[in-house]
Every structure is written in structure tokens, then in C-alpha cells.
N, C-alpha and C positions, 0 to 999 in steps of 0.2 A: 324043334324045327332046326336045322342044320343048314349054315350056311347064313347066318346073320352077322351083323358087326351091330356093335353096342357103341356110342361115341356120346359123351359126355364133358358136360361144361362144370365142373367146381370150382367152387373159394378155396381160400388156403387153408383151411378148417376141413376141409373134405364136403360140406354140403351143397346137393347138386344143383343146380343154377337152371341148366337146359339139357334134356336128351333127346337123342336121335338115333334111330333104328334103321337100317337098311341092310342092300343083299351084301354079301361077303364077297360079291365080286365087284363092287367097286373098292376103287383106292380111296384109302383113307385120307386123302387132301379132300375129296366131293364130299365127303362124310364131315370134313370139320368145317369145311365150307356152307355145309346145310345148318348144319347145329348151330353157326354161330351167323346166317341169315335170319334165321327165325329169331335171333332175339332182340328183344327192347334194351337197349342200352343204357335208356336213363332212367329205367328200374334201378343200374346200379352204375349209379357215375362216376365210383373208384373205380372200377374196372378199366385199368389201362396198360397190363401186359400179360401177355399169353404163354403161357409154357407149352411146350408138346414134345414130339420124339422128332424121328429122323423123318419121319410119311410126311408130316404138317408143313417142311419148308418150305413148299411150293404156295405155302399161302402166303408170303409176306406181305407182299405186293396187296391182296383183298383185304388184310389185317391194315393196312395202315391207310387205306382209303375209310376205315370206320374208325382209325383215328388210333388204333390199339398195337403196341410193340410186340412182335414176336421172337420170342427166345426158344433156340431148337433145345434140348436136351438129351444128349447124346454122349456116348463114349468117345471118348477121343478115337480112337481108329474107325469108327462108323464110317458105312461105305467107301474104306481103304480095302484095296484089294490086291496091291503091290505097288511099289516105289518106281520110277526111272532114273536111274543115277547112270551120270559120264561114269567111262571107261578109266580104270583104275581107281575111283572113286569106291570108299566103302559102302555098303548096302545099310542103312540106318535099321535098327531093330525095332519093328514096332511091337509100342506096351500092349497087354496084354494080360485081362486080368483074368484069375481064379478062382472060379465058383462065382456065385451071386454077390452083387454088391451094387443097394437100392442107391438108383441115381438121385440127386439133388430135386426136387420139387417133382419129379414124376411117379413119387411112391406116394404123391397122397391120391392121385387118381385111382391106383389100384387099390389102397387101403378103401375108398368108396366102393368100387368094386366087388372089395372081401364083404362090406356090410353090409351090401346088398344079396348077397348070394347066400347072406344067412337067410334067407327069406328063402321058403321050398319053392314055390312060382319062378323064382326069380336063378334059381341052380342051374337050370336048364331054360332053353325056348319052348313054352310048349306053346305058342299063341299061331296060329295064321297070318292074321295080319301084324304088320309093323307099328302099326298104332296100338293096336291091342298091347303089344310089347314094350310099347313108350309109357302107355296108363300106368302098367304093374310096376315100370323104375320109380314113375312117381310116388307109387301109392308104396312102396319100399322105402323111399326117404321120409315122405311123411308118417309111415307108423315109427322109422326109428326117431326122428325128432318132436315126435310127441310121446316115446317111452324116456327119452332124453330130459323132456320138459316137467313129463311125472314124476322121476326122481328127485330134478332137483327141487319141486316143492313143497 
């Protein structure tokens, strides 16, 4: 199915906490704003600060009425799209890096991501519904953290 966003809630370990499926034409602020309504909090009462990219800053303000810190993770020049400088003043260079280089705490959501998509179901959407799609992320972490759990015994 074409046209879905995937929006998910992990620990710093990579395992997934909460998922949420919807259409790919909402913004991703209503997407992490659903993911993180639906959940119980005092399941996990460490939980007290959120990492995300540059879509989520519009939730600060909903983050911290549930009591939770939001840290954006982003590039420094994110959403810079040119400078204003007075007249005679030099133009500052903005940095500017090359090739890939995984940010601070937002490579362990994709790393979840990778684990999941080793699952054939889970490579692509093929579900209808959105819930059907939420089942299979779960039922994705739970095989890998019970082949996790069989090893180590």
C-alpha cells in the first residue's frame, strides 16, 4: 500500500514502546502527537525525554503538558535557507556536510526500523487497513525479542 507513514515510539535500546500507522499526507507533528496520546505513561515512568527530527518541534508545547522534555535532532543548518546580513557585512558560510553522517540518538529509530523490515510483511505495506499494519510492527518486535531471548538462554 503506498502512501502510509510508520511513526514509532522506542527506548534507547531500540525496542518499540508504541506504533502508529496513518495516511502519508498527514504531517508528521499529528502522527507523533497520535503515537504518543495513546500511550500509558506509567507503564514507563522513566520516560522523560523525547528525541525526534525537525517535523516533531511543533509538539513541545503537547510534550510538556504530559510532563515529557523535547529535544529536536537536527543538523545545524536545518530549515536554513539563506542568511540576512547589513550591507557590507560578510555573508557567513553555512556548514555543510558530506555524504551520510548518522545524527545523535535518531539512528536508533532507524536501526528499529532496519529490524523490522527484515521481516518479508513488514518490507513493504501490503495491509488495507492501518491497524492491520500496526498488528504486524508489533508482531515484528515481538518475534525479534523472543529470538533475542532464545539465544540468550
Amino acid at each position: 500500500m503506498k502512501g502510509r507513514k510508520r511513526q514509532v515510539v522506542v527506548d534507547t535500546g531500540g525496542r518499540m514502546l508504541r506504533a502508529y500507522v496513518h495516511p502519508a499526507n498527514e504531517h508528521d507533528k499529528w502522527g507523533g502527537k497520535a503515537v504518543l496520546e495513546g500511550m500509558d505513561l506509567g507503564l514507563w515512568p522513566r520516560v522523560r525525554k523525547v528525541y525526534g527530527d525537525w517535523g516533531y518541534r511543533g509538539l513541545r508545547g503537547f510534550l510538556e503538558a504530559l510532563g515529557l522534555e523535547l529535544e529536536v535532532v537536527a543538523h545545524p543548518y536545518a530549515g536554513v535557507r539563506g542568511v540576512w546580513v547589513r550591507e557590507g557585512e560578510e555573508v557567513p558560510e553555512l556548514p555543510r556536510v558530506e555524504g551520510f553522517k548518522p545524527l545523535p540518538k535518531r539512528w536508533v529509530v532507524e536501526r528499529t526500523f532496519a529490524w523490522l523490515g527484515r521481516n518479508r510483511r513488514l518490507s513493504k505495506d501490503y495491509e488495507q487497513h492501518p491497524s492491520v499494519s500496526e498488528a504486524w510492527l508489533y508482531l515484528g518486535m515481538l518475534r525479534l525479542l523472543v529470538k533475542r531471548l532464545a539465544r540468550a538462554a
